[in-house]
mmCIF entry with sequence, helices, sheets and N, C-alpha, C, O atoms, coordinates in Angstrom:
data_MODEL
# 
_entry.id   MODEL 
# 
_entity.id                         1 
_entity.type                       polymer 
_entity.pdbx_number_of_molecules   1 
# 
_entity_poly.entity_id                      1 
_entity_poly.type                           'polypeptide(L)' 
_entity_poly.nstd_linkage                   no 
_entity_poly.nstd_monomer                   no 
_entity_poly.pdbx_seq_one_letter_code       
;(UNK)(UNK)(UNK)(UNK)(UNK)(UNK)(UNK)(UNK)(UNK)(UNK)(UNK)(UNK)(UNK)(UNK)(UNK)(UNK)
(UNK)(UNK)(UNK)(UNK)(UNK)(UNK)(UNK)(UNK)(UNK)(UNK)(UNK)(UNK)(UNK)(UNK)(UNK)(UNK)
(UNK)(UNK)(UNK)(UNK)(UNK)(UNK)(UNK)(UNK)(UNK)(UNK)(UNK)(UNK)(UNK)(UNK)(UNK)(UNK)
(UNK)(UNK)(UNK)(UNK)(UNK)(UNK)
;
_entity_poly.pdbx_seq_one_letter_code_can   XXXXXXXXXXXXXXXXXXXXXXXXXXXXXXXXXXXXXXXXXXXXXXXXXXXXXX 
_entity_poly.pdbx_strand_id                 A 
# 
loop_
_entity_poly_seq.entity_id 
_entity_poly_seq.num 
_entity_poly_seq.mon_id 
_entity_poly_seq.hetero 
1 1  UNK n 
1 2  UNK n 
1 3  UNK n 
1 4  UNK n 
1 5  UNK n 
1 6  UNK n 
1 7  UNK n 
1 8  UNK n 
1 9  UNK n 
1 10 UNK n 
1 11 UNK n 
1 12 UNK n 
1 13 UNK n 
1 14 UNK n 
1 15 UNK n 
1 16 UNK n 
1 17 UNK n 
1 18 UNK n 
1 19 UNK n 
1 20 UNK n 
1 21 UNK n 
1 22 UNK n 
1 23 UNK n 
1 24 UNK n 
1 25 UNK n 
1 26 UNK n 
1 27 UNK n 
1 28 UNK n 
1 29 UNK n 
1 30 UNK n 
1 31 UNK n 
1 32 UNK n 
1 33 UNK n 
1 34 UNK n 
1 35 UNK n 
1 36 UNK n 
1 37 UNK n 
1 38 UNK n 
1 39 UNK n 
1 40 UNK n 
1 41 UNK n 
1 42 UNK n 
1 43 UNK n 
1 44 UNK n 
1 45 UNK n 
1 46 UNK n 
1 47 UNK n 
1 48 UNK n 
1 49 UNK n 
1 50 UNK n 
1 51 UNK n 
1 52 UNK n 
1 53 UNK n 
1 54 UNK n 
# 
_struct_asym.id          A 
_struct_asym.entity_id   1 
# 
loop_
_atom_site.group_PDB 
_atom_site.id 
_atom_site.type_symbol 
_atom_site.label_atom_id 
_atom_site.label_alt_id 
_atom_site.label_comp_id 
_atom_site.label_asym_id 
_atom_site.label_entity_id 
_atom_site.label_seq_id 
_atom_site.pdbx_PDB_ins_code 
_atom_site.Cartn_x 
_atom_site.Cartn_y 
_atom_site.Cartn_z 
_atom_site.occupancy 
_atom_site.B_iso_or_equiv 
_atom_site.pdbx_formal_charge 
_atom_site.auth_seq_id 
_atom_site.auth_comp_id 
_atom_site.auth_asym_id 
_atom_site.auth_atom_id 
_atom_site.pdbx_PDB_model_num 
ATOM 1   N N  . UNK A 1 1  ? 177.440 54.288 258.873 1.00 0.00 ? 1  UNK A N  1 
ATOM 2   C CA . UNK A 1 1  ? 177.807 53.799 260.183 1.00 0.00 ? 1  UNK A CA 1 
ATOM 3   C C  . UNK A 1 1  ? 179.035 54.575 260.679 1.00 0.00 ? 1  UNK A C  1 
ATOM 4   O O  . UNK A 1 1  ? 180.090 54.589 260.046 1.00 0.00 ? 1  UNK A O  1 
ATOM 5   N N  . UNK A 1 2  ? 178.814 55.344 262.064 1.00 0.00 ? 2  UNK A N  1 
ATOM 6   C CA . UNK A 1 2  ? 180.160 55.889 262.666 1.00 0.00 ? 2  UNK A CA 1 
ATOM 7   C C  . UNK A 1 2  ? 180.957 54.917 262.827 1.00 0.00 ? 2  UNK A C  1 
ATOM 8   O O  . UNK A 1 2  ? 180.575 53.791 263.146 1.00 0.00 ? 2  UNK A O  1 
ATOM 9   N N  . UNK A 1 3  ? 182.631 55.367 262.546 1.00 0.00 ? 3  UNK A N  1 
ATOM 10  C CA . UNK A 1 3  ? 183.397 54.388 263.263 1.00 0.00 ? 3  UNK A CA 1 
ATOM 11  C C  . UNK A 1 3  ? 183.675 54.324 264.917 1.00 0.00 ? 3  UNK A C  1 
ATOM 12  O O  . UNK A 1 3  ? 183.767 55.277 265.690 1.00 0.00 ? 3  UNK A O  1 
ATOM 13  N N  . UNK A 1 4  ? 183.784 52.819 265.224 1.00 0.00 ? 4  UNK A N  1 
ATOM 14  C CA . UNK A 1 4  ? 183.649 52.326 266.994 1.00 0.00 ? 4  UNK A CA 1 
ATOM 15  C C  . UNK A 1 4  ? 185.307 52.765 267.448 1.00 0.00 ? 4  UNK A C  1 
ATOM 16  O O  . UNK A 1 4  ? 186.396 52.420 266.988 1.00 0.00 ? 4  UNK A O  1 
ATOM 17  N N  . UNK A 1 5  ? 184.957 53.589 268.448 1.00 0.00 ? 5  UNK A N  1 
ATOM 18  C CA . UNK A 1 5  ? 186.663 53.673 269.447 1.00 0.00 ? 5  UNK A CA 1 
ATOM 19  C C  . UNK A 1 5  ? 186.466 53.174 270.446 1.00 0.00 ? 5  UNK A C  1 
ATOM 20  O O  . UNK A 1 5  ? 185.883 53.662 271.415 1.00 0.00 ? 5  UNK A O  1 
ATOM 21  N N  . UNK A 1 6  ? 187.173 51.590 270.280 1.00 0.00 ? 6  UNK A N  1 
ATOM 22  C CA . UNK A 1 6  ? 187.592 50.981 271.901 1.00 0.00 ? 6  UNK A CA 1 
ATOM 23  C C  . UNK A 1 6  ? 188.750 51.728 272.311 1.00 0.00 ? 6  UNK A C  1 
ATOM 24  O O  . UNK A 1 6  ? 189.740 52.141 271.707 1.00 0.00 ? 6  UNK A O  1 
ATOM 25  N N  . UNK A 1 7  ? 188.242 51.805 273.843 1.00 0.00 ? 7  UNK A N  1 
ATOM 26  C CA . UNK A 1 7  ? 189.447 52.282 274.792 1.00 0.00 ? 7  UNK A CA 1 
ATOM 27  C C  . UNK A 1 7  ? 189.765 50.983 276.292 1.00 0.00 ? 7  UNK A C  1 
ATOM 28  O O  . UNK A 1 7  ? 189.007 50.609 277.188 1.00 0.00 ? 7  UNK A O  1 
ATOM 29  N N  . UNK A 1 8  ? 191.189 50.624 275.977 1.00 0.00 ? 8  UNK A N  1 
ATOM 30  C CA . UNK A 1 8  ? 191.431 50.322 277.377 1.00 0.00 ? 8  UNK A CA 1 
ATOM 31  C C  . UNK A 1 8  ? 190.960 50.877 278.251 1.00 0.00 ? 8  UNK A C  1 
ATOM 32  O O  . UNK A 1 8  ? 190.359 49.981 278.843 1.00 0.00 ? 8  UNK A O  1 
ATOM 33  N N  . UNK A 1 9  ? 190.797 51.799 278.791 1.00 0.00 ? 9  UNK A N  1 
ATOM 34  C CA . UNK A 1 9  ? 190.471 53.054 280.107 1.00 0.00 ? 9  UNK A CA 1 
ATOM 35  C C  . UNK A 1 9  ? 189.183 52.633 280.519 1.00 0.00 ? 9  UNK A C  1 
ATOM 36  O O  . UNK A 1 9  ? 188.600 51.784 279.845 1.00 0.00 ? 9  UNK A O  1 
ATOM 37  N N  . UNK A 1 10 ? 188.649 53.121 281.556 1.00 0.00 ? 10 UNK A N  1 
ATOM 38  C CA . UNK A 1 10 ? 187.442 52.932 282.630 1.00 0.00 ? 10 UNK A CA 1 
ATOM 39  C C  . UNK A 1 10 ? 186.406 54.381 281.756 1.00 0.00 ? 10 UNK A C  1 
ATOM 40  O O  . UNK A 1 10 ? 186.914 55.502 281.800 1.00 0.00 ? 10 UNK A O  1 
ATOM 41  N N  . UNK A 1 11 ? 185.191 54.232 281.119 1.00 0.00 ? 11 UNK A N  1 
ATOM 42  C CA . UNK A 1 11 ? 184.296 54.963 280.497 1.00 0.00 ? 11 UNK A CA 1 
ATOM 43  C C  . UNK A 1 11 ? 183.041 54.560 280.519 1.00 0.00 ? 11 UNK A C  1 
ATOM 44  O O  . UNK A 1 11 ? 182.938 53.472 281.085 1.00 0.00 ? 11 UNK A O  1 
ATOM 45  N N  . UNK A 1 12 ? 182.098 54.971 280.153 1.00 0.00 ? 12 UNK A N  1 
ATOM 46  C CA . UNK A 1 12 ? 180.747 54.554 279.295 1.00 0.00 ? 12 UNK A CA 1 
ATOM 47  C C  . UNK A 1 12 ? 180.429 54.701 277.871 1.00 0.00 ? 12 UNK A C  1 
ATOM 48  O O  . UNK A 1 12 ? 180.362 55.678 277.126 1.00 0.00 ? 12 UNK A O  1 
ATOM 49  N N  . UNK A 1 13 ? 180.211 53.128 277.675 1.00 0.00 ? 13 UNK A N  1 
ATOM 50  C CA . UNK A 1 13 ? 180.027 52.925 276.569 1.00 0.00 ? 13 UNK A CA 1 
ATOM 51  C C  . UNK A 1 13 ? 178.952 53.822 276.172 1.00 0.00 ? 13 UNK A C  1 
ATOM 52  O O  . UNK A 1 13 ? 178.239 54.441 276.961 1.00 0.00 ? 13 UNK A O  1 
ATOM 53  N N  . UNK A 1 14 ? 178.847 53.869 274.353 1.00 0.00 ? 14 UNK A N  1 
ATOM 54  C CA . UNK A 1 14 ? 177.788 55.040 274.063 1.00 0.00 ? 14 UNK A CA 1 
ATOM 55  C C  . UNK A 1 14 ? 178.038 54.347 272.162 1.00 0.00 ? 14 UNK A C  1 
ATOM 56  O O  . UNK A 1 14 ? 178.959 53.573 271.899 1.00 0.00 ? 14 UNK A O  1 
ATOM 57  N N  . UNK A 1 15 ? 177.425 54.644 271.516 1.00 0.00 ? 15 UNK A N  1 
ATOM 58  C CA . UNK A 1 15 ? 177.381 54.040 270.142 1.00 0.00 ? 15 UNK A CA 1 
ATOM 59  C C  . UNK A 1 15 ? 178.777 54.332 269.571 1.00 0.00 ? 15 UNK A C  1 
ATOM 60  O O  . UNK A 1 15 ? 178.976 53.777 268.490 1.00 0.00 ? 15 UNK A O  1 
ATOM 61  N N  . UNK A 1 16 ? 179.730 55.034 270.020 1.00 0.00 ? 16 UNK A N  1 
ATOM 62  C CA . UNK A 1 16 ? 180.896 55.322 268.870 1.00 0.00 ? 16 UNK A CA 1 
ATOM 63  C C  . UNK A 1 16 ? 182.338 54.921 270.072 1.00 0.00 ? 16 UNK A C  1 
ATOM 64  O O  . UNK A 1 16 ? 183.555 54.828 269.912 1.00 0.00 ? 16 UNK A O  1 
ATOM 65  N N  . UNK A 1 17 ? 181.623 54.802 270.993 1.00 0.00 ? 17 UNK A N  1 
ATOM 66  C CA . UNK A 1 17 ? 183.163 54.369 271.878 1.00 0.00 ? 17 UNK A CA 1 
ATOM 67  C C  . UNK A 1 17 ? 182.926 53.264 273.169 1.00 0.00 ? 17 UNK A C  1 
ATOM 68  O O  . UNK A 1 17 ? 182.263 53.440 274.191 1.00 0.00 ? 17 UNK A O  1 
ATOM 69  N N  . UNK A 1 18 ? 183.678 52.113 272.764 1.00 0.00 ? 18 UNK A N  1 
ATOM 70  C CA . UNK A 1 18 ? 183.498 51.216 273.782 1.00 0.00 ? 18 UNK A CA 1 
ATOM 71  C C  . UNK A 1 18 ? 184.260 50.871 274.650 1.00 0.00 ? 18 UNK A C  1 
ATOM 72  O O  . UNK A 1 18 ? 185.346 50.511 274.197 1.00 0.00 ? 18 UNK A O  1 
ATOM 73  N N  . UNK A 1 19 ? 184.136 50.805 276.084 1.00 0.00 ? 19 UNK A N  1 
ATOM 74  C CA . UNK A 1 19 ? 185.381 51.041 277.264 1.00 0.00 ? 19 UNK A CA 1 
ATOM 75  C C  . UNK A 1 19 ? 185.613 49.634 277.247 1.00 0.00 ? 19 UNK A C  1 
ATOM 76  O O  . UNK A 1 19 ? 184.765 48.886 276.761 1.00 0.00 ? 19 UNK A O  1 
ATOM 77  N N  . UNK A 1 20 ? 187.001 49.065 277.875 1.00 0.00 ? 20 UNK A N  1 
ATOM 78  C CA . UNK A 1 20 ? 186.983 47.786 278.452 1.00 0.00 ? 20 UNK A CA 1 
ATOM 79  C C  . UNK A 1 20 ? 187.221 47.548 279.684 1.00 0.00 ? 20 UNK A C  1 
ATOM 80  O O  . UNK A 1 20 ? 187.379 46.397 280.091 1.00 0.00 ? 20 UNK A O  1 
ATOM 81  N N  . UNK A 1 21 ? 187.299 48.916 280.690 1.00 0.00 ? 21 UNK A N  1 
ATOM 82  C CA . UNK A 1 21 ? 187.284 49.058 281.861 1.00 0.00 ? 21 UNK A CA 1 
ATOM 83  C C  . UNK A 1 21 ? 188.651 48.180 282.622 1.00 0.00 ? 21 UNK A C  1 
ATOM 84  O O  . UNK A 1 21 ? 188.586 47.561 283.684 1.00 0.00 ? 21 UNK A O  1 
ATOM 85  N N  . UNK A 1 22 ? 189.760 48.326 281.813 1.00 0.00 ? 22 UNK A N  1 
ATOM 86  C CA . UNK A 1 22 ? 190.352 47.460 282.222 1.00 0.00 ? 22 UNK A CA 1 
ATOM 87  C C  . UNK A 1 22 ? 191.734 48.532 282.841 1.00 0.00 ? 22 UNK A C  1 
ATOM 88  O O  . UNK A 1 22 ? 191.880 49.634 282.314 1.00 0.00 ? 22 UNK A O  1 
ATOM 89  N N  . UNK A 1 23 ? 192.621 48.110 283.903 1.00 0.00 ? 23 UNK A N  1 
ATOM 90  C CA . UNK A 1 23 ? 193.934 49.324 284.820 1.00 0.00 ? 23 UNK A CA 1 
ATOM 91  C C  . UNK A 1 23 ? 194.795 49.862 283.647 1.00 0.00 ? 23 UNK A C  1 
ATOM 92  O O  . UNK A 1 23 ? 195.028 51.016 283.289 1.00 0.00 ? 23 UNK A O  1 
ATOM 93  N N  . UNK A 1 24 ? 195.354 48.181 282.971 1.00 0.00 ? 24 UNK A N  1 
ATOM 94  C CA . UNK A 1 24 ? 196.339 48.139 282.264 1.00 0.00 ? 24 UNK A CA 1 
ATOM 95  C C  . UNK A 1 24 ? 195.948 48.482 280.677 1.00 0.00 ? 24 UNK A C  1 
ATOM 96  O O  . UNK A 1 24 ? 194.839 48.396 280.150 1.00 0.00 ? 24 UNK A O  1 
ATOM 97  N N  . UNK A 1 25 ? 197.264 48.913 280.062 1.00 0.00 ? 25 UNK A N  1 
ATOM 98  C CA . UNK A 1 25 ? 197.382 48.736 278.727 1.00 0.00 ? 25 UNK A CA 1 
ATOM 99  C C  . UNK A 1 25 ? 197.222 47.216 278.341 1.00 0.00 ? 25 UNK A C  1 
ATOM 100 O O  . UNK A 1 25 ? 197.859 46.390 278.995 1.00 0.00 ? 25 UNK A O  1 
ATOM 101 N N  . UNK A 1 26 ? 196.138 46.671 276.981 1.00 0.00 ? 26 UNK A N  1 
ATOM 102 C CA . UNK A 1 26 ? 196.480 45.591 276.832 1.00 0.00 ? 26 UNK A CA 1 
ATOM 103 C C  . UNK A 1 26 ? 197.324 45.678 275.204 1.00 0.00 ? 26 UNK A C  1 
ATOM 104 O O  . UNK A 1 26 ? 197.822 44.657 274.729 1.00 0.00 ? 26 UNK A O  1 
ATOM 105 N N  . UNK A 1 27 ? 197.405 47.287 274.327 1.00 0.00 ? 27 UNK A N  1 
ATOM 106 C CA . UNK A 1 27 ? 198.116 47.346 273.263 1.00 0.00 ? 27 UNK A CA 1 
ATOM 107 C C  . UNK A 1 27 ? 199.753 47.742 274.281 1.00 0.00 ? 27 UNK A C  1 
ATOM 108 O O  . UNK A 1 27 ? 200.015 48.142 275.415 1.00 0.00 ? 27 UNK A O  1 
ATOM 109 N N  . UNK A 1 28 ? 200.609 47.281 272.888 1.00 0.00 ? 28 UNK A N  1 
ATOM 110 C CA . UNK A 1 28 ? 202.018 47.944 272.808 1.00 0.00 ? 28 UNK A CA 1 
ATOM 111 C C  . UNK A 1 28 ? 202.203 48.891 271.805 1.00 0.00 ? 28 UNK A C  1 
ATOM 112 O O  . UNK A 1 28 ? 201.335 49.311 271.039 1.00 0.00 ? 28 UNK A O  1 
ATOM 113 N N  . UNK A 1 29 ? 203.449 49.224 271.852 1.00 0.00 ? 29 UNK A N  1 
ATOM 114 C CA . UNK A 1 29 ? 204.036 50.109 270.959 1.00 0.00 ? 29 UNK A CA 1 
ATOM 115 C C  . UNK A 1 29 ? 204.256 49.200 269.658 1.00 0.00 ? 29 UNK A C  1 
ATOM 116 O O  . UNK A 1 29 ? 204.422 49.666 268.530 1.00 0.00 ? 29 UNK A O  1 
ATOM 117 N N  . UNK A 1 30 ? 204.236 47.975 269.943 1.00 0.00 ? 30 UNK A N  1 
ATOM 118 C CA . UNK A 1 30 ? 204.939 46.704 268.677 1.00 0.00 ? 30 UNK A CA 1 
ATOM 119 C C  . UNK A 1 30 ? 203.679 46.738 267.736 1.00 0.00 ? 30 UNK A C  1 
ATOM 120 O O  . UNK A 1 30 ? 202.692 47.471 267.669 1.00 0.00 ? 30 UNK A O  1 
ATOM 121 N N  . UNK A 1 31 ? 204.250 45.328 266.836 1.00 0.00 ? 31 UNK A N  1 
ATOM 122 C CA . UNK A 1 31 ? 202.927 44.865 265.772 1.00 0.00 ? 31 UNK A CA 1 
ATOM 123 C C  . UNK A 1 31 ? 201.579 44.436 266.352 1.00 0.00 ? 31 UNK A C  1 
ATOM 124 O O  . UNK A 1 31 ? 201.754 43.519 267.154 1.00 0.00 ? 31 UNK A O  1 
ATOM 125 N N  . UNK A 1 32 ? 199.907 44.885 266.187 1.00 0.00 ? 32 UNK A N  1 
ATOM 126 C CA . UNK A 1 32 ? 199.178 44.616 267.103 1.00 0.00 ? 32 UNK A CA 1 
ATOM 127 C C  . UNK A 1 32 ? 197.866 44.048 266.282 1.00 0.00 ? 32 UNK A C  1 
ATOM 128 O O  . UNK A 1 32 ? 198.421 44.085 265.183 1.00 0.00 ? 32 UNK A O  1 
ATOM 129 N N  . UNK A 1 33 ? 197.089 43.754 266.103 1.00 0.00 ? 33 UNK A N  1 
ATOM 130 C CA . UNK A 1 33 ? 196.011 43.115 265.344 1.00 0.00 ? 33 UNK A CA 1 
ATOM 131 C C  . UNK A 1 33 ? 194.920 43.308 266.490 1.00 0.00 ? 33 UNK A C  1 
ATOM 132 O O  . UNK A 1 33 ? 195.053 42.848 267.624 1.00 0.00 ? 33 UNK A O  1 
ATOM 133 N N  . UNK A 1 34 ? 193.651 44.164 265.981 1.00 0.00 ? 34 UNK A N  1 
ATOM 134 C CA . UNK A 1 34 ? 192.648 43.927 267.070 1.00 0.00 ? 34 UNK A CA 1 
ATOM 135 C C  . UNK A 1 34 ? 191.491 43.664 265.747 1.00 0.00 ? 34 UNK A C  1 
ATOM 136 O O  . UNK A 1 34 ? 191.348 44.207 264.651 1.00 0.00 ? 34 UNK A O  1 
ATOM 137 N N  . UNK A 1 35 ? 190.738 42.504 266.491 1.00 0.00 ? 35 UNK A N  1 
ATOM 138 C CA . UNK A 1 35 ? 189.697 42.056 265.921 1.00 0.00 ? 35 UNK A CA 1 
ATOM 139 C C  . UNK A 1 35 ? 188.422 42.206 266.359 1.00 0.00 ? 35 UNK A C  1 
ATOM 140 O O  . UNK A 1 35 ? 188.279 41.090 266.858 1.00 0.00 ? 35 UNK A O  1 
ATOM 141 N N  . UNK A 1 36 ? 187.451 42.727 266.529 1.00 0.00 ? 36 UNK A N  1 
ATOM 142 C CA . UNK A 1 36 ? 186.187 42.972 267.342 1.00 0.00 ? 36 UNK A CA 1 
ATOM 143 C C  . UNK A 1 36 ? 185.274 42.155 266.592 1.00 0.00 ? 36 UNK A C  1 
ATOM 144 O O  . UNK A 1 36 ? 184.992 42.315 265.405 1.00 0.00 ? 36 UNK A O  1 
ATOM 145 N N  . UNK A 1 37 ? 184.846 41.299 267.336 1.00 0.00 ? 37 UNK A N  1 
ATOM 146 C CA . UNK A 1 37 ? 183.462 40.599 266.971 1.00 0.00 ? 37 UNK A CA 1 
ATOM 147 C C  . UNK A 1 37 ? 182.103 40.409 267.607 1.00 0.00 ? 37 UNK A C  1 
ATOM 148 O O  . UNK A 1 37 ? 181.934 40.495 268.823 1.00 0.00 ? 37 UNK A O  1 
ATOM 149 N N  . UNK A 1 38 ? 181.277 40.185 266.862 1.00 0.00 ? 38 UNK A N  1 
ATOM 150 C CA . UNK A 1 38 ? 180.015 40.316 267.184 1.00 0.00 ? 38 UNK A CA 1 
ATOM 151 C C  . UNK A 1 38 ? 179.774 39.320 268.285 1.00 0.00 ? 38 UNK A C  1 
ATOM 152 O O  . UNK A 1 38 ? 180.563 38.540 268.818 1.00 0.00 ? 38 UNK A O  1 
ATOM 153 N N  . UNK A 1 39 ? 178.352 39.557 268.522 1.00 0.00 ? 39 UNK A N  1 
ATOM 154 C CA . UNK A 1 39 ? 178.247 38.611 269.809 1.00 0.00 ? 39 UNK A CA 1 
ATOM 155 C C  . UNK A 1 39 ? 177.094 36.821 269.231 1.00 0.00 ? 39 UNK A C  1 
ATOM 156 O O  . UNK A 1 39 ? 176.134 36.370 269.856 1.00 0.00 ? 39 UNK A O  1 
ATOM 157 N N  . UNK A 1 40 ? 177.615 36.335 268.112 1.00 0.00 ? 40 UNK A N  1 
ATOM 158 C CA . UNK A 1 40 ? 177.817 35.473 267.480 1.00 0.00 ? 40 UNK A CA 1 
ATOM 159 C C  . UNK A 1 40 ? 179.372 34.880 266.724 1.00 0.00 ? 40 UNK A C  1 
ATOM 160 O O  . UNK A 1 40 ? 179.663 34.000 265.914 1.00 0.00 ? 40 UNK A O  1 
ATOM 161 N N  . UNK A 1 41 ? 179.924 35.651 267.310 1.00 0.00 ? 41 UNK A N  1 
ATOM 162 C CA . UNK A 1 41 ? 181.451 35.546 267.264 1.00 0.00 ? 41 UNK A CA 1 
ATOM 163 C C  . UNK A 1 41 ? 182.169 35.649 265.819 1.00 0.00 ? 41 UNK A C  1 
ATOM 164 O O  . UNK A 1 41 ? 183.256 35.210 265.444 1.00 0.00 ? 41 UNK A O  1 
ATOM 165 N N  . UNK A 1 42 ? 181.119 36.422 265.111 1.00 0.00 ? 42 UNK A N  1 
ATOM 166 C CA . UNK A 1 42 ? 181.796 36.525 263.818 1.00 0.00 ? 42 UNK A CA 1 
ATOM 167 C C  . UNK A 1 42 ? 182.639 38.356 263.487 1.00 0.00 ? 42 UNK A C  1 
ATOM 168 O O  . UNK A 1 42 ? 182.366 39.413 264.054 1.00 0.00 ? 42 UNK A O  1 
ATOM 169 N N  . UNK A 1 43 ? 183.353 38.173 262.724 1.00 0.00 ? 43 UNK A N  1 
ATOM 170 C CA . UNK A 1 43 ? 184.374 38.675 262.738 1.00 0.00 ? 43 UNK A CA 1 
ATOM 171 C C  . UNK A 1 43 ? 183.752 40.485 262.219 1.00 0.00 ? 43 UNK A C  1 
ATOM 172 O O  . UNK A 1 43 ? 183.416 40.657 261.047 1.00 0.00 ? 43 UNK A O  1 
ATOM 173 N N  . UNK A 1 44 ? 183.686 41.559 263.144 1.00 0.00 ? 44 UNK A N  1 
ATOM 174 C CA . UNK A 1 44 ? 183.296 42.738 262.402 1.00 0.00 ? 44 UNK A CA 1 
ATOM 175 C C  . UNK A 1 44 ? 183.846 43.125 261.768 1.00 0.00 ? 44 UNK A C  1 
ATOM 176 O O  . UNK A 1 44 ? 183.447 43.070 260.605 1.00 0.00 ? 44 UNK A O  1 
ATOM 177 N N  . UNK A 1 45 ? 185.354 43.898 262.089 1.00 0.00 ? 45 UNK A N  1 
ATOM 178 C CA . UNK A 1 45 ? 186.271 44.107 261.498 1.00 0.00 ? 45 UNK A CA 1 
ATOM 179 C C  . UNK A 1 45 ? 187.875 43.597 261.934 1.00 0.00 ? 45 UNK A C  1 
ATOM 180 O O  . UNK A 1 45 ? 188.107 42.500 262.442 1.00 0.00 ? 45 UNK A O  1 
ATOM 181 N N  . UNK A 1 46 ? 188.722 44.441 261.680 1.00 0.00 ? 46 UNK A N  1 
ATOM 182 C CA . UNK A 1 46 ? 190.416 43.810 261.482 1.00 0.00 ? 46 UNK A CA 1 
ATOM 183 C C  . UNK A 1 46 ? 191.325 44.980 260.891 1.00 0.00 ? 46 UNK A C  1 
ATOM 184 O O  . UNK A 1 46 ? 191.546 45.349 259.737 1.00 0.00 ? 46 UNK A O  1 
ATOM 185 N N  . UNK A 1 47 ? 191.873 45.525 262.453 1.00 0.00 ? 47 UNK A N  1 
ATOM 186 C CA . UNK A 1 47 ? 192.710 46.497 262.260 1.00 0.00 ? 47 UNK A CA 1 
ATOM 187 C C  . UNK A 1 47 ? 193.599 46.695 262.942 1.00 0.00 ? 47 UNK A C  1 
ATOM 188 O O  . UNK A 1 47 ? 193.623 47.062 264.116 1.00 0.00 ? 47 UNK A O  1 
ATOM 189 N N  . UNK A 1 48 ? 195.090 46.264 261.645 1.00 0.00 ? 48 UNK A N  1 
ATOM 190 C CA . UNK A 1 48 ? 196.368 46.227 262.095 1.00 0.00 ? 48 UNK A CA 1 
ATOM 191 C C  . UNK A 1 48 ? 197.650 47.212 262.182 1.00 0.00 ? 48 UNK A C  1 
ATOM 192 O O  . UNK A 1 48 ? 197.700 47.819 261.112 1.00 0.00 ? 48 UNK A O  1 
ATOM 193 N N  . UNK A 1 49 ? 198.637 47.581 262.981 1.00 0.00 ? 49 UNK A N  1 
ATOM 194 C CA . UNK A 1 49 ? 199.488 48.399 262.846 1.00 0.00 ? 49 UNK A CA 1 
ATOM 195 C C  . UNK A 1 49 ? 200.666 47.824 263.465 1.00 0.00 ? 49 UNK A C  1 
ATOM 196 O O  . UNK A 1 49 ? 200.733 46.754 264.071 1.00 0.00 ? 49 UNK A O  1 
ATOM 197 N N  . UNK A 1 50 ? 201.688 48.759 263.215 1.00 0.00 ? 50 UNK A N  1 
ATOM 198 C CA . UNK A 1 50 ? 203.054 48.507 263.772 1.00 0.00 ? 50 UNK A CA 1 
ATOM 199 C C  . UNK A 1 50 ? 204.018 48.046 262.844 1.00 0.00 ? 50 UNK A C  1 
ATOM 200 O O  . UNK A 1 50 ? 203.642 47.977 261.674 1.00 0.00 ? 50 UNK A O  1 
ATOM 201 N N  . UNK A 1 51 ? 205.230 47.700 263.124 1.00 0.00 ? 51 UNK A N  1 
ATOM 202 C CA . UNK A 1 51 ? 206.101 46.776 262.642 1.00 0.00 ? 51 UNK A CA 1 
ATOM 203 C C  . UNK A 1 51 ? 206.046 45.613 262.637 1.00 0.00 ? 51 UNK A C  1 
ATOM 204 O O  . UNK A 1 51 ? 205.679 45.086 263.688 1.00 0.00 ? 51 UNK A O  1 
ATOM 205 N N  . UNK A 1 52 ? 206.425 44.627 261.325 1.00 0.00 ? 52 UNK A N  1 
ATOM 206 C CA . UNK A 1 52 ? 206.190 43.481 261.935 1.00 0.00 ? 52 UNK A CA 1 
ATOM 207 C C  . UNK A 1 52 ? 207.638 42.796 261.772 1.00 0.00 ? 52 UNK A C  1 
ATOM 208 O O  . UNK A 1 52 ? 208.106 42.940 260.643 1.00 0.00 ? 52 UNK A O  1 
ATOM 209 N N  . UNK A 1 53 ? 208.605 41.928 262.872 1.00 0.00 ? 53 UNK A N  1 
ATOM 210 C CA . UNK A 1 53 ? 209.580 41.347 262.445 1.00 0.00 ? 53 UNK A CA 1 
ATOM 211 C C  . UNK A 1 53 ? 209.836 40.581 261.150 1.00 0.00 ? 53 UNK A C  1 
ATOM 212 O O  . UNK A 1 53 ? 208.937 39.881 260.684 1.00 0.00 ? 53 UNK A O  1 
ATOM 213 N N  . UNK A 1 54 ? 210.964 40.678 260.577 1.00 0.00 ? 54 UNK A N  1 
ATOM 214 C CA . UNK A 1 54 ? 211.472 40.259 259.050 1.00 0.00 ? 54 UNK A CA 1 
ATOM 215 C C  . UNK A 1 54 ? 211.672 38.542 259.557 1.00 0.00 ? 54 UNK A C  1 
ATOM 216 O O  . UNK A 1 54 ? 212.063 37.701 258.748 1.00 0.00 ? 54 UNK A O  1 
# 
């Protein structure tokens, strides 16, 4: 299985990259957790970065 690249930005979707067609950034530069799930709402994957406060 290729890995999926969501993009904030305005695109067409295609098997390896999914747009969310949305103006704004919805990541920061901070600690961020994105979860993508299926459309039974179970969990595909879980991938985190950043700093996280002490």
């Amino acid at each position: 299985m290729k890995p999926l690249r969501i993009h904030t930005g305005t695109g067409h979707n295609t098997r390896t990259d999914l747009f969310q067609n949305r103006r704004d950034y919805i990541w920061d530069n901070h600690a961020d957790t994105a979860t993508p799930r299926d459309d039974r709402g179970c969990t595909v994957d879980t991938e985190s970065w950043g700093r996280r406060p002490h």
